[in-house]
C-alpha positions as CSV (number, residue, x, y, z in Angstrom):
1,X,9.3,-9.9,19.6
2,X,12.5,-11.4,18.8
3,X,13.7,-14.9,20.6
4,X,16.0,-15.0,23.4
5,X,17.4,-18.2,21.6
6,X,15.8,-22.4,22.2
7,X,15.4,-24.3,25.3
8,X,15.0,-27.9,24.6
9,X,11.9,-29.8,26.7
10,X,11.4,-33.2,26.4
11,X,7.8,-34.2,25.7
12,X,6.4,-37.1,27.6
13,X,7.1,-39.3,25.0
14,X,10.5,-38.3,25.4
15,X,10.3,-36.3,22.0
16,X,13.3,-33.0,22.2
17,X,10.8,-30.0,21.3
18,X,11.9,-26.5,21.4
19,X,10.6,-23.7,23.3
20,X,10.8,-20.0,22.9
21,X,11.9,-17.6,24.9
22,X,10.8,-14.3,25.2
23,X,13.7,-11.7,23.4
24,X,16.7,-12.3,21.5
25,X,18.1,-10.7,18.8
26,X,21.2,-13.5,17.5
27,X,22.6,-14.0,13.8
28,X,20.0,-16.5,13.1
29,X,17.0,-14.4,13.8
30,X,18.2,-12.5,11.3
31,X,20.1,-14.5,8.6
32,X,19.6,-18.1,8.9
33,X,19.7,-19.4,5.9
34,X,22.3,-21.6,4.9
35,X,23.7,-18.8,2.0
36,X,25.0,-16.9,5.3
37,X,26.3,-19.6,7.7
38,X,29.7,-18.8,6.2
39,X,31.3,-16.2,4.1
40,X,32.4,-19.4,1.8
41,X,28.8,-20.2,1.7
42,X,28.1,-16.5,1.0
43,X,30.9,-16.4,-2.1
44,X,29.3,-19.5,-3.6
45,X,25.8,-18.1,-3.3
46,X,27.0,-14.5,-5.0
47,X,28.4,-16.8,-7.4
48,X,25.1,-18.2,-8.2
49,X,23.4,-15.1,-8.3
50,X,22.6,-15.5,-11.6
51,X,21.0,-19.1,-11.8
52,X,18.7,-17.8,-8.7
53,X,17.9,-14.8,-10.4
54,X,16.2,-16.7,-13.2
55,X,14.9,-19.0,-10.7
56,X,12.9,-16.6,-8.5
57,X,11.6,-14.8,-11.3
58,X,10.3,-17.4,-13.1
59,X,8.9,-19.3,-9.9
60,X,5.2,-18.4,-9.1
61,X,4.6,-19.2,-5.2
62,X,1.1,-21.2,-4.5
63,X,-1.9,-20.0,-2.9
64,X,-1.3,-22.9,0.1
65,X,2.0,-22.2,0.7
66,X,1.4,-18.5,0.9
67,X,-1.4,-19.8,3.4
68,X,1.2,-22.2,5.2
69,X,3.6,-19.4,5.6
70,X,1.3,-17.9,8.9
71,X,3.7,-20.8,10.7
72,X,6.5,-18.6,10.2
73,X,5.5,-15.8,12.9
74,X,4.8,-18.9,15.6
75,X,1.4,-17.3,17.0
76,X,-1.3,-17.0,15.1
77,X,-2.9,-13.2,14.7
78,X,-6.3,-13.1,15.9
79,X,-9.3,-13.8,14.3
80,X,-11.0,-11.1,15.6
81,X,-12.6,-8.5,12.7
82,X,-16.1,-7.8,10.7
83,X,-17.0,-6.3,7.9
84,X,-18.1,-3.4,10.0
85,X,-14.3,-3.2,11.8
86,X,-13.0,-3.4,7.9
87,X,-15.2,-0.8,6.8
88,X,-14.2,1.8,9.6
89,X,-10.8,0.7,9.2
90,X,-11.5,1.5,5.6
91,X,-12.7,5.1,6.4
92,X,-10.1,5.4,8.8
93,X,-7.0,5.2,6.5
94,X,-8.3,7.1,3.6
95,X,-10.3,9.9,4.9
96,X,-7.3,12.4,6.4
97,X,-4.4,14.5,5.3
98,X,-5.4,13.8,1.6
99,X,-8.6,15.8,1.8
100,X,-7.8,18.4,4.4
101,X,-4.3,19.9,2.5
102,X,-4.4,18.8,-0.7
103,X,-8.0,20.0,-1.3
104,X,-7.2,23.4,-1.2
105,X,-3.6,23.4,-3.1
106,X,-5.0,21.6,-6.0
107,X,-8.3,23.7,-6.3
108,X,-5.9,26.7,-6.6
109,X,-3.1,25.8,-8.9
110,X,-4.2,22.7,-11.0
111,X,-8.2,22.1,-11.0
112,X,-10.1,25.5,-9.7
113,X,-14.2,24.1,-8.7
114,X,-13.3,21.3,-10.9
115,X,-11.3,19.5,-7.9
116,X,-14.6,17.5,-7.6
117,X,-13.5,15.9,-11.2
118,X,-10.8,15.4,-10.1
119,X,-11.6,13.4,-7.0
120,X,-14.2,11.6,-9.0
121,X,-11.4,10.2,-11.5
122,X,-9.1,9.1,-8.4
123,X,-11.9,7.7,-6.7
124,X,-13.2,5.6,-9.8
125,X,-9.1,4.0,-10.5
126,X,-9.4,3.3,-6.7
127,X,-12.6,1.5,-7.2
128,X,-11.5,-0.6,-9.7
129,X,-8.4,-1.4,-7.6
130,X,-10.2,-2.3,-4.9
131,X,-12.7,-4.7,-7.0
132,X,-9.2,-6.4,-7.5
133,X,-7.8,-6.2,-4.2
134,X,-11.1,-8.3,-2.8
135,X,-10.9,-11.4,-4.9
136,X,-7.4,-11.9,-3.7
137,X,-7.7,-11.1,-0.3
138,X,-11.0,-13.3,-0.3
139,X,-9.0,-16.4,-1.8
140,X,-5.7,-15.3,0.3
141,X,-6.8,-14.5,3.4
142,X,-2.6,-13.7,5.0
143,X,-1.1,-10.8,6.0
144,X,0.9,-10.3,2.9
145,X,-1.6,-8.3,0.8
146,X,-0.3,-7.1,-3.0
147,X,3.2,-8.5,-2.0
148,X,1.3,-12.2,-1.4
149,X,-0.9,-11.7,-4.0
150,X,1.9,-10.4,-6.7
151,X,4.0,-13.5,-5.6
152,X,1.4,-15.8,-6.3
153,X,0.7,-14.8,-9.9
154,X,4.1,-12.9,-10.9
155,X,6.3,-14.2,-9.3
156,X,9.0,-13.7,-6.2
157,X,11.1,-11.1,-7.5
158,X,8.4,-8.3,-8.9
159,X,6.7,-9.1,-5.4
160,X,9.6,-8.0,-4.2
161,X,10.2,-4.9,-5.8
162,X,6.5,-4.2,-5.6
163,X,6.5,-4.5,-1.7
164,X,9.6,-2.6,-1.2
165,X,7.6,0.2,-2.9
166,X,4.8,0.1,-1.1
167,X,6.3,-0.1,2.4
168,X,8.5,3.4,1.2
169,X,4.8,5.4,0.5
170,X,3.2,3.7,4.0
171,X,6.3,5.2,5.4
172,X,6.3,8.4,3.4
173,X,2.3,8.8,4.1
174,X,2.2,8.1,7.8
175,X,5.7,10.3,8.2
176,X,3.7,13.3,5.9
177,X,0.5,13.0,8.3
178,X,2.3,13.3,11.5
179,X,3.8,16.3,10.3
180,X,0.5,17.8,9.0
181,X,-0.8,16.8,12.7
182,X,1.4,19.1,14.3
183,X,0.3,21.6,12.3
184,X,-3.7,21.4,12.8
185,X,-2.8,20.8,16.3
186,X,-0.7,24.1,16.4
187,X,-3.9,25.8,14.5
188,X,-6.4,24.2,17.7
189,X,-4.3,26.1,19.9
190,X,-4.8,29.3,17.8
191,X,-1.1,29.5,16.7
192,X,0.9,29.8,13.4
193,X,0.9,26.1,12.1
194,X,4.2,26.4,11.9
195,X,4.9,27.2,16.0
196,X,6.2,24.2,16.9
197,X,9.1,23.3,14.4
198,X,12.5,23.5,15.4
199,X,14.8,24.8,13.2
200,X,18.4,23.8,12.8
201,X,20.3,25.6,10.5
202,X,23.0,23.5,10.1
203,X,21.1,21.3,8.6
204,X,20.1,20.8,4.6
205,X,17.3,23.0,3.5
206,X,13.9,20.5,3.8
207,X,15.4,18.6,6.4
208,X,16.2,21.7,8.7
209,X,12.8,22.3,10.3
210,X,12.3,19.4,13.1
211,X,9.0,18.0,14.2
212,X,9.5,16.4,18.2
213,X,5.5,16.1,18.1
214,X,5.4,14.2,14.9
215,X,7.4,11.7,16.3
216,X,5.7,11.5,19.9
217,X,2.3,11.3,18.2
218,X,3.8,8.0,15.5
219,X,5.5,6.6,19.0
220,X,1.9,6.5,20.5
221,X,0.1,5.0,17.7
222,X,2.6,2.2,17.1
223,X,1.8,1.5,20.8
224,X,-1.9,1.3,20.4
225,X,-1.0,-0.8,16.8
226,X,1.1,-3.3,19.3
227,X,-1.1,-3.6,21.8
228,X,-4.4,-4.8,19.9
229,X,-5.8,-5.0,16.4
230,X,-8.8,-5.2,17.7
231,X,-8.5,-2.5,20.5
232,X,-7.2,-0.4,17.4
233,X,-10.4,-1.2,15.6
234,X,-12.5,0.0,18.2
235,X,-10.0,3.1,18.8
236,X,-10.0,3.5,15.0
237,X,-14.1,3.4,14.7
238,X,-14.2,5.9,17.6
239,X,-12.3,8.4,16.1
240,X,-13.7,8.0,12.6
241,X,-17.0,8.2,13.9
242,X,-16.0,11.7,15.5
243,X,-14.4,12.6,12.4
244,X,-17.2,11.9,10.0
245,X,-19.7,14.1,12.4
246,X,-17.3,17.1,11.7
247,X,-17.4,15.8,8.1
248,X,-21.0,16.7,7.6
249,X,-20.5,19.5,9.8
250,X,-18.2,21.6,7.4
251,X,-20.4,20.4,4.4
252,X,-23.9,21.6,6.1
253,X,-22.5,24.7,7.2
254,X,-20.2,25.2,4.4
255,X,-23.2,25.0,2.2
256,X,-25.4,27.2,4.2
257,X,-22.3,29.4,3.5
258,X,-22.0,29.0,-0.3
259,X,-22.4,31.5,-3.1
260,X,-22.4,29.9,-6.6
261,X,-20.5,32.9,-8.2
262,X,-17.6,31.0,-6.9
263,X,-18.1,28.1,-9.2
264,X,-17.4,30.2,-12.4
265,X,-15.4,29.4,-13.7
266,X,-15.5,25.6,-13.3
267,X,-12.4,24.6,-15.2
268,X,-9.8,27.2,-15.4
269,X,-7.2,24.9,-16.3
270,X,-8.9,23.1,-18.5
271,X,-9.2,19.3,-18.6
272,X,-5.3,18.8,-18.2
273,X,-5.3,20.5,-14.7
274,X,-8.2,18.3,-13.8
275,X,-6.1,15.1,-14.8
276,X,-2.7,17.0,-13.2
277,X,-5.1,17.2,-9.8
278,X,-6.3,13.8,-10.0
279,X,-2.7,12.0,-9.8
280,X,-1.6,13.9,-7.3
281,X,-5.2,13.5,-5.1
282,X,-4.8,9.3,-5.6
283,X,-3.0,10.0,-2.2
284,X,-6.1,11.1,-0.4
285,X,-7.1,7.1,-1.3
286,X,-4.1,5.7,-0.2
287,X,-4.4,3.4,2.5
288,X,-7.1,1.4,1.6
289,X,-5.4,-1.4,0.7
290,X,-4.0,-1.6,4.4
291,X,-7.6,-3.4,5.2
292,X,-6.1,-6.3,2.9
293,X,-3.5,-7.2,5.1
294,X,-5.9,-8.2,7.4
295,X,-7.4,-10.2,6.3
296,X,-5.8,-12.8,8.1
297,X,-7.5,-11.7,11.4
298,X,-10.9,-11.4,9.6
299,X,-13.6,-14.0,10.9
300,X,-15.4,-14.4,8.0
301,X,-13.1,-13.5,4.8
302,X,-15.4,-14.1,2.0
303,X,-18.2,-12.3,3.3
304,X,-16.7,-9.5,5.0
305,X,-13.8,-8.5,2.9
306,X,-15.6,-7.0,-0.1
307,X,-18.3,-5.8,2.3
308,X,-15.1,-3.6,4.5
309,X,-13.2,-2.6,1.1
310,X,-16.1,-1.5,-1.4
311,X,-18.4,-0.1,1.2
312,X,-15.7,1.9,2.8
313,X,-14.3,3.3,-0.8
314,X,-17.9,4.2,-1.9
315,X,-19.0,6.3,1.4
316,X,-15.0,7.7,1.1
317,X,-15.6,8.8,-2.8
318,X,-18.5,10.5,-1.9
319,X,-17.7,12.5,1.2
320,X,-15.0,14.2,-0.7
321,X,-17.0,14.7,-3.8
322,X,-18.8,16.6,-1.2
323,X,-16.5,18.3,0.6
324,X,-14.4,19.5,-2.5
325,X,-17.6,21.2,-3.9
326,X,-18.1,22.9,-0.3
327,X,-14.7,24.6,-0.4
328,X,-15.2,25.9,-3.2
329,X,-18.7,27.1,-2.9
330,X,-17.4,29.0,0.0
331,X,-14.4,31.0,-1.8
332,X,-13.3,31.8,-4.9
333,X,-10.7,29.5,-6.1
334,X,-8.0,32.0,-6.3
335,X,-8.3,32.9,-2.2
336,X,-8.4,29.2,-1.1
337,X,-5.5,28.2,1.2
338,X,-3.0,26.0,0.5
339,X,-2.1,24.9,4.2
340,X,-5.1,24.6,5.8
341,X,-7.8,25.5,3.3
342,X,-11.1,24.6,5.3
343,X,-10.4,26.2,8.5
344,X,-9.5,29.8,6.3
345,X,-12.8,29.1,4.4
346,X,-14.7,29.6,7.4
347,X,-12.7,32.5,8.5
348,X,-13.2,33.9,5.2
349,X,-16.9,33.9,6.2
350,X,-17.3,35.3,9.3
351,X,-17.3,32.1,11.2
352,X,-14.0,32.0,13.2
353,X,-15.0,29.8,15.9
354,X,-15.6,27.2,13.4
355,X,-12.1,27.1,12.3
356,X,-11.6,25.0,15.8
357,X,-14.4,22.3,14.7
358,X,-12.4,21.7,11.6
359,X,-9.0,21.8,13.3
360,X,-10.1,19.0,15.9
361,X,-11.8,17.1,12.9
362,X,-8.5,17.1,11.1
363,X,-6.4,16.1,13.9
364,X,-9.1,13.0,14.5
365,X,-9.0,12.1,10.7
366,X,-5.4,11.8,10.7
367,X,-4.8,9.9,13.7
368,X,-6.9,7.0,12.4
369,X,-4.7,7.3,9.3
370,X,-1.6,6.8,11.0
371,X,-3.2,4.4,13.0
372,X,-4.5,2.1,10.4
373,X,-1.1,3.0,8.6
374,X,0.8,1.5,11.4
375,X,-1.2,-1.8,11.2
376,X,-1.2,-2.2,8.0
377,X,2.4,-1.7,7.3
378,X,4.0,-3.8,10.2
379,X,1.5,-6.6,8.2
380,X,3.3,-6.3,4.8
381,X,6.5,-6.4,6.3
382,X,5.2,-10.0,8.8
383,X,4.5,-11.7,5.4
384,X,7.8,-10.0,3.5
385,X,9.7,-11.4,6.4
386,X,7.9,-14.8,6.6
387,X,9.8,-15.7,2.6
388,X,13.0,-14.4,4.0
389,X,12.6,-11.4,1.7
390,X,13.5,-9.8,4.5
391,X,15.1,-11.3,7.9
392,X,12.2,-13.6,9.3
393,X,12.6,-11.8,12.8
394,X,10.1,-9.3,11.6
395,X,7.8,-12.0,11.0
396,X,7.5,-12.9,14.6
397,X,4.0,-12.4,16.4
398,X,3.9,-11.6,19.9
399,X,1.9,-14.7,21.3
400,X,-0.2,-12.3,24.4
401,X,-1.5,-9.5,22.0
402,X,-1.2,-11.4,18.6
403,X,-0.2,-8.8,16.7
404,X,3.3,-8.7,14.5
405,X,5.3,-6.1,17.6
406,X,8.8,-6.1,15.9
407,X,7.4,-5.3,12.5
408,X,5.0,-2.7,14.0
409,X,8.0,-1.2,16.0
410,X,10.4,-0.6,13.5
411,X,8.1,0.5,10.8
412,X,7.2,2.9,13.4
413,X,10.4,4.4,14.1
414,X,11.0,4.3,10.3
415,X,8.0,6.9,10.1
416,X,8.6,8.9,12.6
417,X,12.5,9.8,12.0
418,X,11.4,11.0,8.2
419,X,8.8,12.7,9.9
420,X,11.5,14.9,12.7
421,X,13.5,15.5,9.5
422,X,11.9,16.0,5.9
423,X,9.3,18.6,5.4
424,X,5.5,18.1,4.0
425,X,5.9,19.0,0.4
426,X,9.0,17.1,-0.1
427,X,7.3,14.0,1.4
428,X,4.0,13.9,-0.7
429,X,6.3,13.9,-4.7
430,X,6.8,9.8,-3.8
431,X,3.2,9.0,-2.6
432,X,0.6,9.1,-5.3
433,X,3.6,7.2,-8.5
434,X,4.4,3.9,-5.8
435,X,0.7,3.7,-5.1
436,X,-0.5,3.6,-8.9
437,X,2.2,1.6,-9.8
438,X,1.5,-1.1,-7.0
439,X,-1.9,-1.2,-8.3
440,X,-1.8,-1.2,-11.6
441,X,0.5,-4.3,-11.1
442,X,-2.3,-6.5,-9.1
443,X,-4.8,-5.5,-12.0
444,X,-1.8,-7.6,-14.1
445,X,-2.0,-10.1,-11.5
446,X,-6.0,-10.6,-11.7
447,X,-6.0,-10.7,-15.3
448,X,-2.9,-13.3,-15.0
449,X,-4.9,-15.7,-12.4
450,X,-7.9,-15.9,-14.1
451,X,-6.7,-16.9,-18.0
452,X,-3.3,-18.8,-17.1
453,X,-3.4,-22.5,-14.5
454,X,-0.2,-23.8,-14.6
455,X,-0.3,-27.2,-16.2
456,X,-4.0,-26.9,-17.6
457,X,-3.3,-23.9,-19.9
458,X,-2.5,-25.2,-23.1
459,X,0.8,-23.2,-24.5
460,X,-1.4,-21.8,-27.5
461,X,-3.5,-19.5,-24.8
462,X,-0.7,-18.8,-22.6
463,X,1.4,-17.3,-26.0
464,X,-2.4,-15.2,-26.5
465,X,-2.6,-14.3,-23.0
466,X,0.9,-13.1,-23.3
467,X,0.7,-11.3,-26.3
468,X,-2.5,-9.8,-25.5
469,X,-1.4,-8.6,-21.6
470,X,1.7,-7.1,-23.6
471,X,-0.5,-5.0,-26.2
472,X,-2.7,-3.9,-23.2
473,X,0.1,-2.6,-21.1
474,X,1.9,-1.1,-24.0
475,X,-0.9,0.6,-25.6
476,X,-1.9,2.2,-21.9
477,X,2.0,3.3,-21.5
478,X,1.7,5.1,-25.4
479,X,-1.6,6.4,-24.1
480,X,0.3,8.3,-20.4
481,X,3.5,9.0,-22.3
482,X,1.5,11.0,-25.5
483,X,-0.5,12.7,-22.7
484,X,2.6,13.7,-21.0
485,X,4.6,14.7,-23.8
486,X,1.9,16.4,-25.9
487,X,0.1,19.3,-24.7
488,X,-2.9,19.7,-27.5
489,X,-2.6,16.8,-29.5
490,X,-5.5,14.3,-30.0
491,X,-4.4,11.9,-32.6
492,X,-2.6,10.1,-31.4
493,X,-5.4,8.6,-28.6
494,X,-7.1,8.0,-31.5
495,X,-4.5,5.3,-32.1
496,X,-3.6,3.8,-28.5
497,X,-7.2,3.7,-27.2
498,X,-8.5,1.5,-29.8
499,X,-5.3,-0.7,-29.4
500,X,-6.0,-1.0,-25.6
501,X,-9.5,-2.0,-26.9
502,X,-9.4,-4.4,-29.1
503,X,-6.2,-5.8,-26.9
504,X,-9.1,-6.3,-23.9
505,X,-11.6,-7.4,-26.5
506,X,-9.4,-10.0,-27.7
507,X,-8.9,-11.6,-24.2
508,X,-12.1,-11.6,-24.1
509,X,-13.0,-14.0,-27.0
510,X,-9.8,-15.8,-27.5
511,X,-8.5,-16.9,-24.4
512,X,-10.7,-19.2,-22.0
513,X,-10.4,-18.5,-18.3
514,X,-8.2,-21.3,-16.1
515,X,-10.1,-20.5,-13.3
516,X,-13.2,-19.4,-11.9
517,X,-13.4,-17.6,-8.1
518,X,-14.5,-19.8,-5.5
519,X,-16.5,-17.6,-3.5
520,X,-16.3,-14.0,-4.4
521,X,-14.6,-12.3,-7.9
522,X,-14.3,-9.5,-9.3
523,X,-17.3,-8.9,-12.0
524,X,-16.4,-8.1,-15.4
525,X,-13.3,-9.8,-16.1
526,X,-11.3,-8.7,-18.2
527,X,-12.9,-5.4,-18.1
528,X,-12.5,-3.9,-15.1
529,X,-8.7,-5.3,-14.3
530,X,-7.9,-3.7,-17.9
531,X,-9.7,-0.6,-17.5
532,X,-7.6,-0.8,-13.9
533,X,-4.6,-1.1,-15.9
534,X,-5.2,1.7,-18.0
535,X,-6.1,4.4,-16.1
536,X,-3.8,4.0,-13.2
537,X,-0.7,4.0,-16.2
538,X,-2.6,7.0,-17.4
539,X,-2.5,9.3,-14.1
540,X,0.8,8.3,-14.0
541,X,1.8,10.0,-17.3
542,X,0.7,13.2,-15.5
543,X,3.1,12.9,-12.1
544,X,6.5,15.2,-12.2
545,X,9.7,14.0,-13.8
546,X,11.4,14.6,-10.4
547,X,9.0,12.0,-9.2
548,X,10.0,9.3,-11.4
549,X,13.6,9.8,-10.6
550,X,12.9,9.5,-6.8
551,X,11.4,6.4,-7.5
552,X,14.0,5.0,-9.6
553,X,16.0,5.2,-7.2
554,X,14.6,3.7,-4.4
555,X,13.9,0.9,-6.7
556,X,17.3,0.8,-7.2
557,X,18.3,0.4,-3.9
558,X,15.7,-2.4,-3.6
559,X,17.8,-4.3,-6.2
560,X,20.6,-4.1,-5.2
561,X,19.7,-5.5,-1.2
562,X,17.6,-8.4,-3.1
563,X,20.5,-9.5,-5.4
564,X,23.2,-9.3,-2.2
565,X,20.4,-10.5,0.5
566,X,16.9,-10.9,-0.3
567,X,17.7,-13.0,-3.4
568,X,19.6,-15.7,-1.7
569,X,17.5,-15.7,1.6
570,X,14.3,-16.8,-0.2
571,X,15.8,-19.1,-2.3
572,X,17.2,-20.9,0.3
573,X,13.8,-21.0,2.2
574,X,12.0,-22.0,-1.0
575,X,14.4,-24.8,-1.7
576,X,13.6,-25.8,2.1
577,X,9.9,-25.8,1.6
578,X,10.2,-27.4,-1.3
579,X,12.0,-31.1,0.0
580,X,8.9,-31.3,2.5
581,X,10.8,-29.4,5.5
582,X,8.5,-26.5,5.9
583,X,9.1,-23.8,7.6
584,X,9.4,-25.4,11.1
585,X,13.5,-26.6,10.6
586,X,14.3,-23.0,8.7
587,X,13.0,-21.1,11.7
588,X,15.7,-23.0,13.9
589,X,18.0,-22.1,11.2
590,X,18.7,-25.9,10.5
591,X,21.6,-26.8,8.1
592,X,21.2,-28.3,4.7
593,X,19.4,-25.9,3.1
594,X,21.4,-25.1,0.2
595,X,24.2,-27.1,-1.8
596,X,25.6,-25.7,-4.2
597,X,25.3,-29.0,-6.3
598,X,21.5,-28.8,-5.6
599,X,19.8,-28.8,-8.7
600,X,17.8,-25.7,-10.0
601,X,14.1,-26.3,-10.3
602,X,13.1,-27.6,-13.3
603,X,10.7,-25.0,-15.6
604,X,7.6,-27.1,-14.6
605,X,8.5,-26.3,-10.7
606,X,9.8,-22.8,-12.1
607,X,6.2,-21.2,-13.0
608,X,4.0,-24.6,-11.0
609,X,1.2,-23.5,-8.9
């Protein structure tokens, strides 16, 4: 919640504190830095723009200050998780809309009985990923997840543009799911999914069918979010539990259903189409990095972390390895449906009544996503906030419940007016390119911590590690862009894949690692990041061209608020932290911040550590 504003108490020393009051919403809890205590001070800063451009992408933020940063939100979030609350949380915000409609439009236009490939490729790059995501999260334990992570070892401004794009598919997912859940729920009631849509012709086509349930259902959930992590764990656990019974009850009697005449063929579309399905099924993954974020209200970090994000990622992969082969054991490829493919299925043999056992299964599936979604998001957005990224009063944490309410809230509302408005299939062309892209970029990030220490790594193995993190990205970009471009060819792999090897082997030999995990990493270093590296690059070389232009554009729009806003916000608050202030006087918007005679960093400070 926001501040109504200070009132000063005097200790008994006689010391002036400051105490906060319960709800405000002033110019300072939104701006306070000195760039925007006066629209002279705001020309001088867009005059500078340049010189702080340079600054905050060459700056690399530590791992303490990212730690010291909690102070911002002036309550503490709860320690209050285990590896067993991670690992349902896990379950919880993968298993759902992914499997239940996309299943069933992939089998039939991109994959046919090879959907199970498919799911296996998505959930291997998502493995990987999450290898990655656990040594930072371990060593970082805040809030921030890839955006703390990315700022650490990349720097402030591709943190930045990296957390703007991840917020945009948690929004896009959760507002996609809610509008799927009115659908299953319309199907539980034995109606056309479609029954309770509004629509408004005056409106654009794709935004002219609205969805008043979608939005009460993300208005509840936000509630739940606000009112407890932990209560949302146990909520969460509850329903996924539920959920994974139906699981295993659609692959049991979807078995005892099955005729293997439907597996032939297995690959109508050929290895392409199982590639096509595959980076467009990374969204039934997405989600698991929201157990990152919290981290910070995890009891036991190191231990539970990679305990919650592998074991919830291996039991995920394999439940829809599962259920993808059960759909289409059940009907041929060509009669699956689209919209709500294992409810038909059962129809389609005899079984009716069971349709309303998947339909119930569904709608507890995707309330734990948007549940989990809803936690994880408002937690990005705290630690966003808590640089001045974004204003800091989203970084506030509601000292009764301990969870982040103004960041949960609007978040919230964010997802559910996309999801009254825009319709499913417009929603779901932005989810599966941010998500690769994100991770693909803390793969960069891992490799980047472990070879380079700022100060220890002698300038001949940074220049290797340099060149080497180049060749690997470049070759894996030739690698998605040949695969895109050329539909038969297979020279030219023959080319970029040794590259990419001998790129990984030579980081291997030549460069020394700067540092060593102090109580969990990632095995296989540089392997696994690179591999990481590769493959996501490589499913994104088979995602629309429409795709790439939505996301352009968003990313656009994220540059242009961080060079008029964001930019000067957190360099202000960086300068601030940097003379020894801390965060305490820029939360009570003290003056001083920023001179425009004050000197830019020097390049030690620029990349320090």
């Amino acid at each position: 919640m926001g501040t109504e504003g200070d009132q000063h108490t005097k200790s008994e020393g006689g010391e002036v504190g400051i105490r906060r009051r319960v709800c405000s919403c002033t110019k300072d809890d939104f701006l306070p830095e000195e760039s925007f205590k006066s629209w002279g001070n705001y020309a001088n800063a867009l005059i500078q723009t340049p010189t702080r451009l340079i600054d905050r992408i060459l700056t690399r933020s530590e791992d303490g200050e990212e730690l010291q940063a909690k102070s911002r939100s002036q309550n503490e979030m709860k320690k209050t998780l285990t590896w067993w609350d991670l690992i349902w949380f896990g379950m919880g915000a993968v298993i759902g809309a992914g499997i239940f409609v996309l299943t069933g439009l992939e089998a039939n236009q991109e994959a046919g009985p090879a959907v199970v490939l498919s799911y296996a490729v998505s959930g291997i790059s998502a493995m990987l990923s999450v290898f990655c995501y656990t040594e930072f999260a371990v060593e970082i334990p805040v809030a921030g997840g890839s955006f703390a992570y990315l700022r650490v070892e990349l720097g402030d401004f591709v943190a930045f543009i990296a957390a703007g794009n991840i917020l945009l598919e948690y929004v896009i997912a959760g507002a996609a799911v809610a509008r799927t859940w009115t659908s299953y729920f319309a199907t539980l009631l034995n109606f056309n999914s479609d029954r309770f849509l509004i629509k408004v012709n005056s409106l654009a086509d794709g935004y002219n069918e609205l969805d008043p349930i979608a939005v009460g259902v993300c208005l509840i959930v936000c509630l739940i979010a606000i009112y407890s992590t932990k209560g949302s764990s146990r909520l969460n656990y509850i329903a996924t539990i539920i959920h994974i019974f139906v699981i295993f009850f659609i692959i049991i009697c979807g078995l005892i259903k099955s005729d293997t005449k439907n597996y032939t063929p297995f690959a109508p579309f050929g290895v392409r189409g199982i590639f096509k399905a595959s980076a467009v099924l990374f969204f039934a993954y997405v989600g698991f990095d929201a157990v990152s974020t919290m981290a910070e209200e995890t009891k036991n970090p190191g231990r539970d972390i990679p305990i919650g994000l592998i074991g919830s990622m291996v039991i995920t992969t394999f439940l829809y390895c599962l259920l993808a082969i059960t759909l289409c054991l059940m009907q041929p490829y060509q009669n699956i449906d689209i919209h709500a493919p294992f409810s038909v299925a059962f129809k389609s043999v005899g079984w009716n009544w069971a349709q309303y056992i998947v339909a119930a299964g569904a709608l507890k599936g995707m309330t734990s996503v948007l549940l989990v979604g809803a936690v994880g998001q408002a937690r990005y957005l705290t630690h966003i906030s808590r640089t001045h990224m974004m204003p800091p009063w989203f970084s506030q944490v509601n000292a009764k419940t301990g969870t982040p309410v103004n960041a949960t809230a609007v978040m919230s509302c964010a997802t559910a007016i996309i999801a009254l408005f825009t319709k499913l299939d417009i929603l779901s062309n932005l989810l599966s390119i941010s998500t690769l892209f994100i991770f693909m970029l803390v793969a960069l990030a891992l490799l980047v911590r472990r070879y380079y220490v700022s100060g220890e790594t002698t300038n001949a193995n940074r220049n290797k590690l340099i060149a080497f993190l180049l060749i690997i990205l470049g070759s894996s970009i030739a690698t998605a862009t040949y695969w895109g471009l050329s539909k038969h060819g297979w020279i030219g792999y023959c080319i970029t894949v040794p590259i990419w090897l001998l790129a990984t082997i030579g980081l291997w030999y030549f460069v020394p690692h700067a540092r060593n995990p102090k109580l969990w990493g990632v095995p296989l270093v540089p392997w696994l990041p690179s591999a990481s590296i590769a493959i996501n690059i490589f499913l994104l070389g088979s995602i629309d061209k429409k795709s790439f232009i939505r996301f352009g554009a968003w990313t656009g729009f994220l540059l242009v608020y961080y060079l008029f806003f964001g930019l000067h916000a957190s360099y202000d608050t960086a300068k601030e932290f940097e003379r020894g202030r801390g965060w305490k006087n820029i939360e009570e918007g003290s003056n001083g911040v920023y001179s425009k005679d004050a000197p830019i960093a020097s390049g030690k400070e620029m990349v320090s550590k």
